[in-house]
N, C-alpha and C positions, 0 to 999 in steps of 0.2 A: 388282752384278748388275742384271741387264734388269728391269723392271716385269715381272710376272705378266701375261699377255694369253688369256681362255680361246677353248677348251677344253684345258684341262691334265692328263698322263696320265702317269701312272708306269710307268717300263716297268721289268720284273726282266726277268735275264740266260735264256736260250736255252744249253743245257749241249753240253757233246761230251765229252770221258772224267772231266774232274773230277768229284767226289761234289760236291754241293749239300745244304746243311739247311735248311729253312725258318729265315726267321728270328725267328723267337717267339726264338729262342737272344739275341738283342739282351737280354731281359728281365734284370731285375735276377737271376731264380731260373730257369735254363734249364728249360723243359719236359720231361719223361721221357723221351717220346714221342717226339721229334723224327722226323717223316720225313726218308728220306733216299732221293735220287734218282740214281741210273747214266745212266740213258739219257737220249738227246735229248728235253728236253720245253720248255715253254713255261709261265711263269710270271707273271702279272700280277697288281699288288696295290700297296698302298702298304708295301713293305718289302723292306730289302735282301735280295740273297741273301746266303751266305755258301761260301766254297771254304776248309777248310784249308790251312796252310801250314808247311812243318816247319823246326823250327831252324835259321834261317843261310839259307831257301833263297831264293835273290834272285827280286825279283818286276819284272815290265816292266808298264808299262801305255801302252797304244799307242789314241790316240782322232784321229777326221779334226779333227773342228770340235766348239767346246763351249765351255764355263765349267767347269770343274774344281774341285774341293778334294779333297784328298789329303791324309789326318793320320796318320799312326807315332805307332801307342798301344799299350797294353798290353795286346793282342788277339794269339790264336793263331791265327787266319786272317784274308780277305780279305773284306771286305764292298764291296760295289759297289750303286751303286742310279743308273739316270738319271730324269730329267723331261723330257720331249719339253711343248715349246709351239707352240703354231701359232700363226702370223705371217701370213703369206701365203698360207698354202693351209684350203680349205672343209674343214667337220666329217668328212665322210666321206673326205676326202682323210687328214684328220689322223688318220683310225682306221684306215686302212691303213697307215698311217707309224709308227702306236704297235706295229702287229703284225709289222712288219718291222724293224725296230731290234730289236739284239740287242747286249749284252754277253757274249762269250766267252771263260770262265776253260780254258786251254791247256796242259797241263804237256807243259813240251818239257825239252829237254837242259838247257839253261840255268837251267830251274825254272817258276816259275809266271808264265806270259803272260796278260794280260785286251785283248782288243780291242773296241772298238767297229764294228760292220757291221750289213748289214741294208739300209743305204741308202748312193744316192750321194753324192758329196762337194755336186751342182747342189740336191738336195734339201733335203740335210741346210744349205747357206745360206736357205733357206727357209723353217726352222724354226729355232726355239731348244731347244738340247740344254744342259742342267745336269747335272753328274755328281758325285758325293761318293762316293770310296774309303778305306777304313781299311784299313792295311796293319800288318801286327806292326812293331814298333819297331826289331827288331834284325834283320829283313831288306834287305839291300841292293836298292838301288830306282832303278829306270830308266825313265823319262817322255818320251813320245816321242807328241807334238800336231803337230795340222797349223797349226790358226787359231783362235784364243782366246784365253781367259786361265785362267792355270793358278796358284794358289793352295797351297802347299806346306806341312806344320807337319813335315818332315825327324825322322829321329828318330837310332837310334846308329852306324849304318852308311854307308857311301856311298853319295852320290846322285847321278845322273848325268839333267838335263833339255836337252832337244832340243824347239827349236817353229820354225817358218817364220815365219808372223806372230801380235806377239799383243802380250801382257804376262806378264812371269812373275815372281811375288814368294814367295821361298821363305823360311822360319824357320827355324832351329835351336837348338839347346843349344849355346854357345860354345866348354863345357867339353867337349865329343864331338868337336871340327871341328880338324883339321892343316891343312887348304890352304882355300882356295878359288878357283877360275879361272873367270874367266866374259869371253863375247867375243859382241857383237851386228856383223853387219856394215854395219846403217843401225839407228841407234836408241842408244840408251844402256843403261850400265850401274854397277851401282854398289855397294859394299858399306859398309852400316851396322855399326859395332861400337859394343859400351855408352856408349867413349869418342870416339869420330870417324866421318867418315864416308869411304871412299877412292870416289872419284869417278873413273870409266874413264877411262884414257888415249883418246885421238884419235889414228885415223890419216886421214889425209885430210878430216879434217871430217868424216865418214860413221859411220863405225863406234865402238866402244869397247869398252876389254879393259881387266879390272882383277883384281888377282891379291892374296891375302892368304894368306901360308904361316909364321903364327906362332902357332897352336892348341896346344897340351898335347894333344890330344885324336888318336885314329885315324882318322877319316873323312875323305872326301875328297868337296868338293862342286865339280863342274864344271858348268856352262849354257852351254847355245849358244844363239843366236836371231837369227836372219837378218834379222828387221823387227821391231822394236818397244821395249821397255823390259824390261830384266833390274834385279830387286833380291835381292840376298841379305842375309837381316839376322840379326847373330849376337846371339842372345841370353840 
């Protein structure tokens, strides 16, 4: 991760039909209380939101630019939370920028969508965006970054990551994984197992695809990435 550079702001998500809970729900002993929110509002604080998620239902998470982590744990919804930092633009720039960034949890056909908007793609290189999602473990999970790095701990379901530029290093449980395919078209790729390590084929000097389909397990983990470095490590 980047050095911390102030003025540093936490921004929570901006809703549209998902229900939201404050997250006091993180605590060890959920609150009674909890609010709970329908309509479009605006939330700032240092702590995640949270969106429900039901059994099995696949979740996408779609961000322009960023530093990502993503953990599959033993959670019945989605928590999301980013850090905006300012880099290059003045204080007051940077508290418009905190008020316009938004995380938006989406339920479409396919299940639950969370994207990053708010600002443009010129902007958002002008800041530093940090993002940390926990997603249920036995939801099928689809990762789709423009430019970053994206940080994975996979959990029992299939995972499917897509980036342009960046680095992407994904985890798993060994005993959950049947395949895994991964293919960069400039950059490398490569899969770690307890015992060896299989190192992407080359085509043209340029690219690398490297494939492992000897798991005991259901899952199926695929990566793509156009520029940079793919790791997947079975563990």
């Amino acid at each position: 991760m980047r050095q911390k550079t102030a003025p540093t702001f936490v921004v929570l998500a901006a809703l549209t039909s998902v229900p939201i809970v404050a997250a006091s729900a993180l605590a060890d002993e959920p609150a009674p209380d909890l609010p709970v929110y329908s309509e479009q509002i605006e939330v700032f604080g240092d702590r995640p939101v949270i969106a429900p998620v039901a059994l099995g239902e696949p979740v996408s998470i779609v961000f322009g630019v960023g530093e990502l982590d993503i953990e599959a744990a033993e959670v019945s919804e989605l928590r999301a939370e980013l850090v905006l930092e300012c880099r290059k633009a003045r204080e007051e720039q940077c508290g418009r920028y905190k008020r316009k960034l938004r995380v938006e949890p989406v339920r479409t056909a396919e299940g639950l969508e969370v994207r990053m908007s708010g600002l443009s793609l010129r902007i958002l290189r002008r800041v530093g965006v940090t993002g940390r999602v926990l997603v249920p473990r036995w939801s099928p999970l689809t990762v789709d970054v423009g430019i970053g790095e994206v940080d994975i701990r996979a959990g029992d379901e299939d995972l499917s990551v897509r980036m342009k530029i960046g680095e992407i290093t994904v985890r798993v449980p060994e005993e959950h994984v049947h395949s895994v395919s991964m293919r960069t078209r400039i950059g490398d790729a490569g899969i770690v197992l307890p015992d060896r390590h299989l190192e992407g084929r080359r085509k043209m000097l340029v690219g690398a695809r490297a494939e492992w389909a000897e798991g005991g397990g259901d899952s199926r983990v695929d990566v793509k990435l156009r520029i940079g470095e793919a790791r997947v490590r079975l563990e």
